[in-house]
FILODO-861720 format. One record per residue (C-alpha): x, y, z; residue in three letters. Coordinates in nm, 2 decimals. Example, Ala and Ser with C-alpha at 12.3 -4.5 7.8 and 13.67 -1.06 7.14 Angstrom:
2
LOTOR       X       Y       Z  residuo
LOTOR    1.23   -0.45    0.78      ALA
LOTOR    1.37   -0.11    0.71      SER
REM end
This chain:
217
LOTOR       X       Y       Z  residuo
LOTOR    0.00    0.00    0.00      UNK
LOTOR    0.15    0.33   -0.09      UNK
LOTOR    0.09    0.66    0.16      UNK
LOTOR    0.16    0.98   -0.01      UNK
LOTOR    0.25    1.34    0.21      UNK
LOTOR    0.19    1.63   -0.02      UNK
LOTOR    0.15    2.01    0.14      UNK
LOTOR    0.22    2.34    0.04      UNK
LOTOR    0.42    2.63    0.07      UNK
LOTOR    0.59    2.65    0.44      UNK
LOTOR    0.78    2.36    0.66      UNK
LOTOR    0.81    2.07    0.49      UNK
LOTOR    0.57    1.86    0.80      UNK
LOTOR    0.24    1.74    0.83      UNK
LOTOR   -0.01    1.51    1.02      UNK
LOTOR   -0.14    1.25    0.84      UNK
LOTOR   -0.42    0.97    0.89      UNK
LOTOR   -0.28    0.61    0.83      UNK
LOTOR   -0.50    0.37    0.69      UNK
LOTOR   -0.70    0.09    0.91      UNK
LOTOR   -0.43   -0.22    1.03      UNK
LOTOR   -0.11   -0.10    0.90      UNK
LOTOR    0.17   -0.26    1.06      UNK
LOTOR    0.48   -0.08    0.92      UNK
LOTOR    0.65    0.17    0.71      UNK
LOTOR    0.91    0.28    0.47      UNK
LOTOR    1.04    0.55    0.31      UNK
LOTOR    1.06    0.53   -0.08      UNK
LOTOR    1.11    0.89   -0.20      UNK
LOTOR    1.07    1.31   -0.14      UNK
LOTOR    1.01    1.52   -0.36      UNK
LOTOR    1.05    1.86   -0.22      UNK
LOTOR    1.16    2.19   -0.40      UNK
LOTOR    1.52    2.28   -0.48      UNK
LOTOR    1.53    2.58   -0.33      UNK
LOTOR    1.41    2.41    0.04      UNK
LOTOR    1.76    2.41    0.19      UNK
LOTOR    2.03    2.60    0.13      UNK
LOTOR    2.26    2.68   -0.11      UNK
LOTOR    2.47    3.03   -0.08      UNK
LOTOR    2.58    3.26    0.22      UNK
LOTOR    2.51    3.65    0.25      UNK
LOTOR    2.76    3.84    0.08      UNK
LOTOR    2.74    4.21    0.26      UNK
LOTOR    2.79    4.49   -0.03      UNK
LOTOR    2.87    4.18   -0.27      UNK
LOTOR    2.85    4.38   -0.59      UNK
LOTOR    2.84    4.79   -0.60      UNK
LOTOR    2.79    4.98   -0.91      UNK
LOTOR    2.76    5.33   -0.95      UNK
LOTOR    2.90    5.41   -0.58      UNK
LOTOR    2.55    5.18   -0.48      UNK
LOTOR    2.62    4.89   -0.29      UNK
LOTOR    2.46    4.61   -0.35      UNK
LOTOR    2.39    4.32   -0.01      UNK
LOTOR    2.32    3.97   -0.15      UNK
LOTOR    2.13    3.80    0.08      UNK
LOTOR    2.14    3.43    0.18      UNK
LOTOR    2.01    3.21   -0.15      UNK
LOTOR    1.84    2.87   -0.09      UNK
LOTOR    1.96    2.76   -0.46      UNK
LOTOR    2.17    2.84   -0.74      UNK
LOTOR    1.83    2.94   -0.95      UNK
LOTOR    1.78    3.12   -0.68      UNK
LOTOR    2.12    3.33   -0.68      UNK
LOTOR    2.11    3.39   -1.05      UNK
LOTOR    1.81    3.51   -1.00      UNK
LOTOR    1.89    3.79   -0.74      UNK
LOTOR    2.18    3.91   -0.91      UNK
LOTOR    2.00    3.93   -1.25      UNK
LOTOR    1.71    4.15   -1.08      UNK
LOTOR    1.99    4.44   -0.96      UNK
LOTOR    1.94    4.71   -1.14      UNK
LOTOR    2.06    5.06   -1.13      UNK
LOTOR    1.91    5.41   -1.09      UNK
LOTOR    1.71    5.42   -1.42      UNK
LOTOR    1.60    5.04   -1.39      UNK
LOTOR    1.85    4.91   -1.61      UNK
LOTOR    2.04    4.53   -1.54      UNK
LOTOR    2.35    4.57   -1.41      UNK
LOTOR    2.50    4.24   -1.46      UNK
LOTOR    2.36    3.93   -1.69      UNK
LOTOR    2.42    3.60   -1.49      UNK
LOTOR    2.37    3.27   -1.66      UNK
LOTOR    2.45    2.92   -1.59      UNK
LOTOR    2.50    2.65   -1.85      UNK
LOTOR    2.45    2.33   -1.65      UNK
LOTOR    2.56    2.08   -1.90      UNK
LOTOR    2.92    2.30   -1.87      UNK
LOTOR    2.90    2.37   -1.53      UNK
LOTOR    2.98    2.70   -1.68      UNK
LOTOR    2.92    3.02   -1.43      UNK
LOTOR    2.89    3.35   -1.67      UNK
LOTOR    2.82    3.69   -1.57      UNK
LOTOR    2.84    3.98   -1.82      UNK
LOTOR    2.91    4.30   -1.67      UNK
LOTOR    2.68    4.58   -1.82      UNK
LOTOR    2.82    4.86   -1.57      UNK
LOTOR    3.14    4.87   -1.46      UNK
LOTOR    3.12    4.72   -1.06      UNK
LOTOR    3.35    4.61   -0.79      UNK
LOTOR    3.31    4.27   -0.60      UNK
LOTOR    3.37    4.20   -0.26      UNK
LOTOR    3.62    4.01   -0.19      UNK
LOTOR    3.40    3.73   -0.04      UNK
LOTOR    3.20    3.72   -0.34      UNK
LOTOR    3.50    3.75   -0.62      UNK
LOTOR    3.59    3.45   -0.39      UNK
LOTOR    3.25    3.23   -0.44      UNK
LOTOR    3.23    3.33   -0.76      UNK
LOTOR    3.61    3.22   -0.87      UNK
LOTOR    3.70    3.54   -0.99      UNK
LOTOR    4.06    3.65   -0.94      UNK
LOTOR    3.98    4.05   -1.06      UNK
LOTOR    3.75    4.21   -0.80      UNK
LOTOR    3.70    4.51   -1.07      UNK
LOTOR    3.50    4.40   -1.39      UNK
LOTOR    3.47    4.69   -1.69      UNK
LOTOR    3.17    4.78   -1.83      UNK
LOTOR    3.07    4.53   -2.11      UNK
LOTOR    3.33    4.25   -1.99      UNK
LOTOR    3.23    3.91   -1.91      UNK
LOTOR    3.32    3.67   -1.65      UNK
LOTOR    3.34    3.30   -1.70      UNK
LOTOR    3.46    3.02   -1.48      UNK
LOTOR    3.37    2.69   -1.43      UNK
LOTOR    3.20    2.54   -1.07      UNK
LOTOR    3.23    2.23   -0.89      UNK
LOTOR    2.83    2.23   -0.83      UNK
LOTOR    2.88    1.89   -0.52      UNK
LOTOR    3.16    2.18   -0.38      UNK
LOTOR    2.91    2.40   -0.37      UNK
LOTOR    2.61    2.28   -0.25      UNK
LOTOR    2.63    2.30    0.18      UNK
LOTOR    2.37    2.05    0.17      UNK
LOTOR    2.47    1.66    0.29      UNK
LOTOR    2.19    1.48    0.29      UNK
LOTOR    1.79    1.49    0.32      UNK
LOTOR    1.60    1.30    0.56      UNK
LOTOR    1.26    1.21    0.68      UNK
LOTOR    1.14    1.19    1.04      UNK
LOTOR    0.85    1.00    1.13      UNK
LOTOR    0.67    1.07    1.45      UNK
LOTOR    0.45    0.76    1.55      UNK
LOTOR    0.55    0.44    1.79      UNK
LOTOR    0.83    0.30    1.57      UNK
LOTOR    1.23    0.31    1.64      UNK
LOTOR    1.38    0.46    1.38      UNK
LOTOR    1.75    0.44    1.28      UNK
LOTOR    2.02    0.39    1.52      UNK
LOTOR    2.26    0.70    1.48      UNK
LOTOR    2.59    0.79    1.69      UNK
LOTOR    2.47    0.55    1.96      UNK
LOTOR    2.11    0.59    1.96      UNK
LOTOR    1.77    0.53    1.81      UNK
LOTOR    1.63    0.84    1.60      UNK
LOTOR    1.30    0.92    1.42      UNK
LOTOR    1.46    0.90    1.08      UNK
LOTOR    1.29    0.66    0.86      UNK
LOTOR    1.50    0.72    0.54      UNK
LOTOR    1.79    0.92    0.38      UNK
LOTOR    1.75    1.08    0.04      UNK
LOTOR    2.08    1.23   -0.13      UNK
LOTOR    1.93    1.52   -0.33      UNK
LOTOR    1.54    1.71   -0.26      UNK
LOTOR    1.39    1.49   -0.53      UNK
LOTOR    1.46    1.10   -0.51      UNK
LOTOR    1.48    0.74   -0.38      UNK
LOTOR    1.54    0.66   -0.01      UNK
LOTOR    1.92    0.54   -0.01      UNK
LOTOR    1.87    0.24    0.17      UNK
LOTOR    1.50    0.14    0.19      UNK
LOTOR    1.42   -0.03    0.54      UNK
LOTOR    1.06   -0.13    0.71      UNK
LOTOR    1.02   -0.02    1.02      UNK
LOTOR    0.75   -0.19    1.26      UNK
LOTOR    0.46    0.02    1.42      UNK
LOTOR    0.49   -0.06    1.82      UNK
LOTOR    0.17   -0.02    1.90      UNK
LOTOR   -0.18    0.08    1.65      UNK
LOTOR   -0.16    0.39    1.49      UNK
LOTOR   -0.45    0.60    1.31      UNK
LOTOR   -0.19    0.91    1.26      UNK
LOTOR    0.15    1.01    1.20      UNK
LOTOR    0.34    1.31    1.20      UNK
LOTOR    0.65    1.35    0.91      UNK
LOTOR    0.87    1.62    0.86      UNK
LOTOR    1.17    1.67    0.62      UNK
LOTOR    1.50    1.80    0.73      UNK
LOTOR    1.86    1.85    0.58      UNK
LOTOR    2.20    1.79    0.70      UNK
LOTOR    2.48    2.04    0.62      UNK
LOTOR    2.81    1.93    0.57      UNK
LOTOR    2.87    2.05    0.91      UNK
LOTOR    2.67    1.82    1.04      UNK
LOTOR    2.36    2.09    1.16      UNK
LOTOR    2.03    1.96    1.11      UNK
LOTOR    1.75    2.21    0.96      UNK
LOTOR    1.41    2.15    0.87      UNK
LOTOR    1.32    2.16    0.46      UNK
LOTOR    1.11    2.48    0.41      UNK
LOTOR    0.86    2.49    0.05      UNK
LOTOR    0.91    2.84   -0.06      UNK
LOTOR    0.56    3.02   -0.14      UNK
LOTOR    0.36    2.87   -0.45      UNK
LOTOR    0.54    2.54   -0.42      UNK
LOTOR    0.46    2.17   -0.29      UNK
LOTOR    0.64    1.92   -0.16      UNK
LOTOR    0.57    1.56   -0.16      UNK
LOTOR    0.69    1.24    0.02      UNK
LOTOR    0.57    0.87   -0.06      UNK
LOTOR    0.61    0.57    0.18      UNK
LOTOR    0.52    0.24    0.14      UNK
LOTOR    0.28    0.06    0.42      UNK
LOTOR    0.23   -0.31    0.53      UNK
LOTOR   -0.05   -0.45    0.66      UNK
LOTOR   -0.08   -0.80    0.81      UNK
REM end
């Protein structure tokens, strides 16, 4: 029997009502939104142009960096810089429009050796996307009477591990219901590579979906 999760925008968690006699449950896959993590840090006066500088706030995706930095624009509502990125390359290019100065944290994320770029000059360099990406790991927890898996010495709610926001549990397992259940809770979360654990957010107009698979006797 298959149990499907789907919400909208907000934290990626819900309450859900579990069919009649099911004994047991396991993850098969999320499906969440790209941008429900994390992706890039602040960058404070990141790009100025025309003495204006420019914060970049925090970006919970790459689509969603390239699209802050191609909605700057300057005093008469013109683009400042044209970002793009070619995925099959890997390729990072941003064509200057104004002249503008980088910060040095930023010239540093974006690989760029030159903190001052001319008007009409383009940058180009090519990203290591898995360096990139802060983001370990995704996770389900399930709130019901089951023990889930057994981490750093002791039982968790997790239920599943899923490498990227959409995809197959890693390493499929069916865990037992302890007692009878008629609801469950479920939440996503995301591991940084520094090991902090943060719960999955849907930005606004967005859904996001997880699918487990239920026994019954």
């Amino acid at each position: 029997m298959i149990l499907k999760v789907s919400e909208g925008e907000g934290p990626c968690r819900a309450t859900v009502a579990v069919p009649y006699g099911a004994t047991g449950i396991e993850l098969t896959s999320i499906n969440v939104p790209s941008n429900a993590a994390e992706f890039s840090v602040e960058f404070i006066a990141g790009i100025t142009h025309n003495a204006t500088a420019v914060t970049i706030p925090a970006q919970a995706s790459l689509e969603d960096l390239v699209g802050f930095l191609n909605s700057i624009v300057d005093g008469n509502a013109d683009k400042v810089v044209d970002v793009f990125f070619v995925y099959n390359e890997a390729l990072f290019e941003m064509f200057a429009k104004t002249a503008i100065v980088l910060s040095e944290d930023f010239a540093a994320y974006i690989q760029s050796t030159n903190l001052n770029l001319a008007a009409n000059s383009v940058f180009d360099a090519v990203w290591n996307l898995e360096e990139k990406n802060p983001v370990s790991e995704y996770f389900v927890e399930v709130i019901a009477p089951i023990t889930g898996a057994f981490v750093n010495g002791e039982h968790t709610l997790t239920v599943g591990y899923v490498d990227s926001p959409r995809g197959a549990c890693k390493d499929g397992y069916l865990f037992r219901f302890e007692d009878t259940v008629h609801h469950i809770r479920v939440r996503v979360k995301y591991r940084l590579k520094s090991g902090a654990e943060k719960d999955a957010v849907a930005p606004a107009n967005s859904r996001w979906a997880v699918t487990f698979r239920l026994t019954k006797p």
